[in-house]
SENU-381987 format. One line per field, with one value per residue: x, y negated, z of N, C-alpha, C in turn; residue in three letters. Coordinates in steps of 0.001 Angstrom, whole numbers. Layout:
N
n_east: [X_...] $
n_north: [Y_...] $
n_up: [Z_...] $
ca_east: [X_...] $
ca_north: [Y_...] $
ca_up: [Z_...] $
c_east: [X_...] $
c_north: [Y_...] $
c_up: [Z_...] $
res: [ALA_...] $
//
This chain:
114
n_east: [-27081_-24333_-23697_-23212_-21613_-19536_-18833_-17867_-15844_-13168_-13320_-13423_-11053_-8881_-9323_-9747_-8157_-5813_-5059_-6064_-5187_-2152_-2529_-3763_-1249_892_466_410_3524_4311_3619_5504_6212_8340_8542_9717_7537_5708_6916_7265_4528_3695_5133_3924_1531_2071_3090_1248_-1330_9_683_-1923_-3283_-2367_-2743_-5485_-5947_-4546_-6409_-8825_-7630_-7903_-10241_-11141_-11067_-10268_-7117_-6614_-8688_-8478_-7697_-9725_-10583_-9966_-12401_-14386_-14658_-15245_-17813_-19195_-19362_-20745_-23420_-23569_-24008_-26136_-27665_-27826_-28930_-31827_-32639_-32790_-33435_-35101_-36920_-37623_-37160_-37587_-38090_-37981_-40558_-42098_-42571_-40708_-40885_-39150_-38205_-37516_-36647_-38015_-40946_-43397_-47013_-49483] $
n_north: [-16476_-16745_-18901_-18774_-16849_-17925_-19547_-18717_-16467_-18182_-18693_-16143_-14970_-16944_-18080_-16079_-13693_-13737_-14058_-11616_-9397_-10147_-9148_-6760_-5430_-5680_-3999_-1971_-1776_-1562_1036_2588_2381_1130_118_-1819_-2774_-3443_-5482_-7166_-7618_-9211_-11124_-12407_-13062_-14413_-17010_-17619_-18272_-19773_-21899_-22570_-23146_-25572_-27137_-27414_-28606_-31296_-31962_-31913_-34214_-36338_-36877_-37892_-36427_-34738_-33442_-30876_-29170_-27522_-25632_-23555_-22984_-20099_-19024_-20243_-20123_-17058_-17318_-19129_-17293_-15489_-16652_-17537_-15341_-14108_-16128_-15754_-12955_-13324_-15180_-14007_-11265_-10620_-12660_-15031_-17575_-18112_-20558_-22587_-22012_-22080_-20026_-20342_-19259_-17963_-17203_-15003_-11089_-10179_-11409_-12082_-12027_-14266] $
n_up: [1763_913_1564_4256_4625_3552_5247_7393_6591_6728_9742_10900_9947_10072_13043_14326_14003_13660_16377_17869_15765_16999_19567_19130_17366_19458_21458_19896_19484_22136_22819_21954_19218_17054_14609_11335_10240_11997_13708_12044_11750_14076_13893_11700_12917_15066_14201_12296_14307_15814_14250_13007_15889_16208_14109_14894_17249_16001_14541_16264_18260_16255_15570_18227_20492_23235_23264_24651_24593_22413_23471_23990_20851_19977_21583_20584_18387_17651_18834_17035_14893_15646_16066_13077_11843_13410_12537_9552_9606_10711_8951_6296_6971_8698_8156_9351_11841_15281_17560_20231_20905_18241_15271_12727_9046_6729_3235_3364_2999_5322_5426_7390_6045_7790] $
ca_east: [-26084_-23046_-22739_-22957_-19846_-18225_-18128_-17591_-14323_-12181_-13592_-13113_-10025_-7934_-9205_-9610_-7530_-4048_-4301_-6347_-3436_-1226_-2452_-3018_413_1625_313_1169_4474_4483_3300_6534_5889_9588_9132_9867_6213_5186_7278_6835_3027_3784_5938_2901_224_2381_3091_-213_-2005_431_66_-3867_-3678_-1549_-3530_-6771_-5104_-4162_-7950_-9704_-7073_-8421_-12097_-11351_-11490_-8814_-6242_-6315_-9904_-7690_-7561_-11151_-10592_-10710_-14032_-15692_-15037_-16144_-19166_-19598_-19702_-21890_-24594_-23859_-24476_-27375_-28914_-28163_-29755_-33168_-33008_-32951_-34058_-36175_-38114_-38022_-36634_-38336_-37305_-38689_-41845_-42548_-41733_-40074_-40949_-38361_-38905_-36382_-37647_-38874_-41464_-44946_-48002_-50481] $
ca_north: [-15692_-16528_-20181_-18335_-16035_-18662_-20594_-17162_-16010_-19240_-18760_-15009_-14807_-17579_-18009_-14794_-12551_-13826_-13626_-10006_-8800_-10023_-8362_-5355_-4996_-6126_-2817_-501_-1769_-1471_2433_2919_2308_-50_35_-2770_-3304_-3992_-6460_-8352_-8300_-9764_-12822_-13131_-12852_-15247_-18111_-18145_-18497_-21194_-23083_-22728_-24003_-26440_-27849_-27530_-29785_-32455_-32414_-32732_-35822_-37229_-37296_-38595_-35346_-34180_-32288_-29582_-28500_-26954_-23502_-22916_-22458_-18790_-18142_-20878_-19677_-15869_-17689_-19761_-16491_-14811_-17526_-17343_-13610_-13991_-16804_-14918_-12034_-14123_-15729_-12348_-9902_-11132_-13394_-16282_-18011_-18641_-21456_-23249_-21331_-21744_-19803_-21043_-18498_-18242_-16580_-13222_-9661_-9670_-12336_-12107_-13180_-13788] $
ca_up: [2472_563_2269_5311_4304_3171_6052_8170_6321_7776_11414_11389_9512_10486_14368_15075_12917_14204_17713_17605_15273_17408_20479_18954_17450_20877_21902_18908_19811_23432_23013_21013_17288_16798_13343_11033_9962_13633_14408_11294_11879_15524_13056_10747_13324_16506_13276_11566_15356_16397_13422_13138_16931_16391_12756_15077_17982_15741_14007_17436_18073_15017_15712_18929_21742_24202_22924_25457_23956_21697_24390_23252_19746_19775_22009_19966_16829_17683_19017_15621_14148_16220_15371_11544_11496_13757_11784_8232_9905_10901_7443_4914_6898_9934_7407_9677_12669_16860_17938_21342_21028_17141_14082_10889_8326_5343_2157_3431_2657_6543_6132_7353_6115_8557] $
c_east: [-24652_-22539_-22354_-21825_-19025_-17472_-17523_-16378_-13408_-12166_-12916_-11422_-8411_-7410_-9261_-9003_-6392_-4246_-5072_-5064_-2691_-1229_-2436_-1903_1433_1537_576_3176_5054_4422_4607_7026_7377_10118_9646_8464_5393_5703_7385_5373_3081_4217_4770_2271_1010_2538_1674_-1096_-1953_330_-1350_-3925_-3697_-2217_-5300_-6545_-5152_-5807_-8906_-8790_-7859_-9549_-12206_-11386_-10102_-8246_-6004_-7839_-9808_-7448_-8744_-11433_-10748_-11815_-15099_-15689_-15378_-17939_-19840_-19884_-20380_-23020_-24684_-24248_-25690_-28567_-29114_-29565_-31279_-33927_-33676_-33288_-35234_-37005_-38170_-37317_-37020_-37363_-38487_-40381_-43076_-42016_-41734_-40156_-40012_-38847_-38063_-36893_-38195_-40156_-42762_-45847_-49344_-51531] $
c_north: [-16036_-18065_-20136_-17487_-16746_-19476_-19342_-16822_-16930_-18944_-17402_-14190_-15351_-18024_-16740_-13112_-12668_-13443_-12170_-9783_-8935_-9218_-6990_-4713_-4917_-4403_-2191_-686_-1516_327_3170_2897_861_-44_-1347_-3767_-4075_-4981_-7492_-8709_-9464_-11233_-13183_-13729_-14231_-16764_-18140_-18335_-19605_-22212_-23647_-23470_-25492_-27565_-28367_-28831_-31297_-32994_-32831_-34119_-36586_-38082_-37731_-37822_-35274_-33255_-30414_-29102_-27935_-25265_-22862_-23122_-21337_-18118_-19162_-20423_-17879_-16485_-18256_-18573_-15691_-15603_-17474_-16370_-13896_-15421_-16482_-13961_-12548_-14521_-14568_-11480_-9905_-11553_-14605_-16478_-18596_-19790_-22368_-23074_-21229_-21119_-20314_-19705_-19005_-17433_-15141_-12115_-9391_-10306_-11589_-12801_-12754_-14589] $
c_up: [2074_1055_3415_5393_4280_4576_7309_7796_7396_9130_11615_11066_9955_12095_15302_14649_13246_15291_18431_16846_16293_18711_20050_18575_18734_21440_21062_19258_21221_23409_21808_19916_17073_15519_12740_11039_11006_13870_13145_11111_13142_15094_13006_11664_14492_15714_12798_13117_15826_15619_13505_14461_16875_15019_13718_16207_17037_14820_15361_18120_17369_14621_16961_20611_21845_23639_23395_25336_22971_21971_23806_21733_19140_20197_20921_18375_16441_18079_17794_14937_14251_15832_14112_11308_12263_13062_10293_8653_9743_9492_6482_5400_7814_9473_8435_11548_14337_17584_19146_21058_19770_16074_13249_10306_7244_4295_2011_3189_3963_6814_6057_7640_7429_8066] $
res: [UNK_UNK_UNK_UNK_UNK_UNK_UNK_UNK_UNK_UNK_UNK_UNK_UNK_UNK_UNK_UNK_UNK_UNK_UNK_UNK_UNK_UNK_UNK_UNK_UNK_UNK_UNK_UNK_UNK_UNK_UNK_UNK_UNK_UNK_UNK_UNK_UNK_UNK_UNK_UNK_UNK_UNK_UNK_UNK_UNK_UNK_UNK_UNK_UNK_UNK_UNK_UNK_UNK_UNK_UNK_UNK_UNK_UNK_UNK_UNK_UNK_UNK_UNK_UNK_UNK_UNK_UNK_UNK_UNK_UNK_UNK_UNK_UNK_UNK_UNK_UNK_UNK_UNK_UNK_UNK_UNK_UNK_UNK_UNK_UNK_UNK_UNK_UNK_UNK_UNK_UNK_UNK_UNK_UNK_UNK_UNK_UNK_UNK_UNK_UNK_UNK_UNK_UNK_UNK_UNK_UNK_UNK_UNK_UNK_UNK_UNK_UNK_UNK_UNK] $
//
């Protein structure tokens, strides 16, 4: 579980933690809130998004893909994390994994013997 966290923090933190923040501040600020705190989350959250885009851009350059596969950086990395949580899950608690019509049993507290 904890290589599965690990790789989970980055995805959930960095691709999908700025530009959530930033919408929701968008709205705590829109519904009147013109404090300071708000509009320096809106900094943090509109710089750490554009960077992260903009770092992820120049890595799919690198390996050889279109730049503008760069827009789907935030559904693919809620999706990356939807699969890590649902293949932890399978692992430790399910006891084992269905896959094209066979199971992989693991050694999780769900497994059973048959």
């Amino acid at each position: 579980p904890w290589a599965v966290l690990k790789a989970l923090c980055p995805a959930l933190l960095l691709d999908v933690l700025f530009p959530v923040g930033l919408l929701a501040l968008g709205i705590v600020i829109i519904s009147g809130e013109m404090t300071r705190r708000p509009l320096v989350g809106v900094v943090v959250c509109y710089l750490g998004a554009t960077l992260r885009q903009w770092d992820y851009r120049q890595r799919l350059e690198q390996l050889g893909f279109d730049r503008r596969l760069a827009a789907y950086q935030f559904v693919g990395a809620v999706l990356f994390s939807l699969l890590l949580v649902n293949s932890m899950w399978a692992h430790t608690v399910a006891g084992g994994v269905r896959w094209k019509g066979r199971t992989y049993q693991t050694s999780g507290k769900g497994r059973k013997t048959e």
